[in-house]
C-alpha positions in Angstrom: 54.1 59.6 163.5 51.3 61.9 163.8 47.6 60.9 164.8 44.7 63.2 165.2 41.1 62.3 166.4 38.0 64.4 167.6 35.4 63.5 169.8 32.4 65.4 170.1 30.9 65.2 173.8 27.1 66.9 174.6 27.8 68.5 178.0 29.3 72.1 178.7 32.9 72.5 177.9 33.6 73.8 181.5 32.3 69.9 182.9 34.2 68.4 180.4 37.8 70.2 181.5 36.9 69.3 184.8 35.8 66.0 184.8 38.4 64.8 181.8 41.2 65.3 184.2 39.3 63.3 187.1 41.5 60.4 188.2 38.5 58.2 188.1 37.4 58.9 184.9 40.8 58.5 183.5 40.9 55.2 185.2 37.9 53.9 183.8 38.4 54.9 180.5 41.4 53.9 179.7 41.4 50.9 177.3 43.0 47.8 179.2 44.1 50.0 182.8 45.1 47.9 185.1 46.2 50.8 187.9 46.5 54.8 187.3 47.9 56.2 190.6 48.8 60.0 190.9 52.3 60.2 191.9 54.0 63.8 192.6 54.1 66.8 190.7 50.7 65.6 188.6 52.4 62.5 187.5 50.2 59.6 187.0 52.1 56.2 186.9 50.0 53.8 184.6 49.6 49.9 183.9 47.6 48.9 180.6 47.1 45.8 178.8 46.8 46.2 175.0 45.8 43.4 172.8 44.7 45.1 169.5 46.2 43.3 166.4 49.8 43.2 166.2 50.3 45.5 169.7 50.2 42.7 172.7 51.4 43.0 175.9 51.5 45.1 179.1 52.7 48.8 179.4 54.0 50.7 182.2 54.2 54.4 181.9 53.9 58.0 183.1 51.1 60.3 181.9 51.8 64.3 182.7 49.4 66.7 182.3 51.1 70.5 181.7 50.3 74.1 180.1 46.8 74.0 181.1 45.1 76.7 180.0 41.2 76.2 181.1 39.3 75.1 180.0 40.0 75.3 176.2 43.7 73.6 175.7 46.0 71.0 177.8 49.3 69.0 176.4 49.6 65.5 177.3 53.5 63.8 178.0 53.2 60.0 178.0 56.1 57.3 178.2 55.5 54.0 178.3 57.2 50.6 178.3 56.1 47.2 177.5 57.8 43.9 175.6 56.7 44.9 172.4 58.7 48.3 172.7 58.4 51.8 174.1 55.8 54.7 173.5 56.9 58.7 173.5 54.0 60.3 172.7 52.9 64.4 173.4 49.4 65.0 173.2 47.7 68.4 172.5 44.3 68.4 173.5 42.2 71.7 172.5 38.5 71.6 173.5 36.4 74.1 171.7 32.4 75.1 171.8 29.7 73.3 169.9 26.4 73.6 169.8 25.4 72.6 173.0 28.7 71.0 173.8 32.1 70.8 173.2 34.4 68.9 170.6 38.1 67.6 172.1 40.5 68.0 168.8 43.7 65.6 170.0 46.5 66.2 167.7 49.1 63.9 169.1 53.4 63.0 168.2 54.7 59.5 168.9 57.4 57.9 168.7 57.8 53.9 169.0 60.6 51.5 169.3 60.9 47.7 168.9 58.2 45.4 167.7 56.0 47.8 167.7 58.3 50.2 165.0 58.4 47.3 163.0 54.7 47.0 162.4 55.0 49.9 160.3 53.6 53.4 161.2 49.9 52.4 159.2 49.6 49.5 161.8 50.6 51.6 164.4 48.0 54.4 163.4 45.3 52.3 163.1 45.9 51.4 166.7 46.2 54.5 168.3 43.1 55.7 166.6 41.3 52.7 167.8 42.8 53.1 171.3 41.7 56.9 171.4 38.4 55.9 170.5 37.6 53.5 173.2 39.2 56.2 175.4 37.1 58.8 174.4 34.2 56.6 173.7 34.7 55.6 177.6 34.9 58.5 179.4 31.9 60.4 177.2 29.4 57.1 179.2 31.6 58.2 182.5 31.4 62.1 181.9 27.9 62.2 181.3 26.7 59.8 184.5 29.1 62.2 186.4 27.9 65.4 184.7 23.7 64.2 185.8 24.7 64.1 189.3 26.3 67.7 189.6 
């Protein structure tokens, strides 16, 4: 299943590469994260708890952040693993310039498997689109309260 989603944020791009990686911003705006600790080699080992229509439960995973190339593009690797199945998903994230800001394009792959393959991949999109807005919605508030103190 593919899912894309742009968010436009009103800082510099520079402030945004920086401060999208921050393990505190990450932390706070991830919908439902219970812990986000950085393990070796960039790893981050995740807990979440989803409750958004058919998708319940909690998720344990690894987020990996690689081929950075700063501060325009990044690619996300995320597994997780929860009762309602598993998540492999890759993410590429491309920030470009905009007037007076910079728009993050996410063009992401993911596979799912148990309950949550059986929901069908509309459900499932729907989801993930909701998900990447609260994400994004999330860490433009923490981005911007950062970005004011620099």
């Amino acid at each position: 299943m593919q899912i894309e989603y742009s968010h436009k944020f009103h800082i510099p791009r520079e402030t945004v590469w920086k401060l999208i990686q921050e393990e505190e911003v990450l932390k706070k705006s991830i919908p439902g994260c219970k812990s986000f600790i950085r393990g070796d080699d960039d790893i981050y080992h995740v807990e979440m708890g989803l409750s958004v229509g058919p998708v319940k439960g909690v998720f344990t995973g690894q987020v990996r952040m690689e081929h950075q190339m700063e501060p325009s593009y990044y690619r996300l690797l995320m597994k997780g693993k929860g009762m309602p199945g598993e998540i492999d998903a890759t993410a590429h994230m491309n920030l470009e310039e905009s007037n007076g800001g910079v728009i993050v394009n996410c063009r992401t792959e993911v596979m799912v498997t148990g309950v949550l393959a059986s929901v069908g991949q509309r459900v499932m999109g729907g989801v993930a689109k909701l998900v990447l807005g609260q994400f994004f919605k999330s860490a433009d508030t923490e981005m911007r309260q950062l970005a004011s103190r620099l």
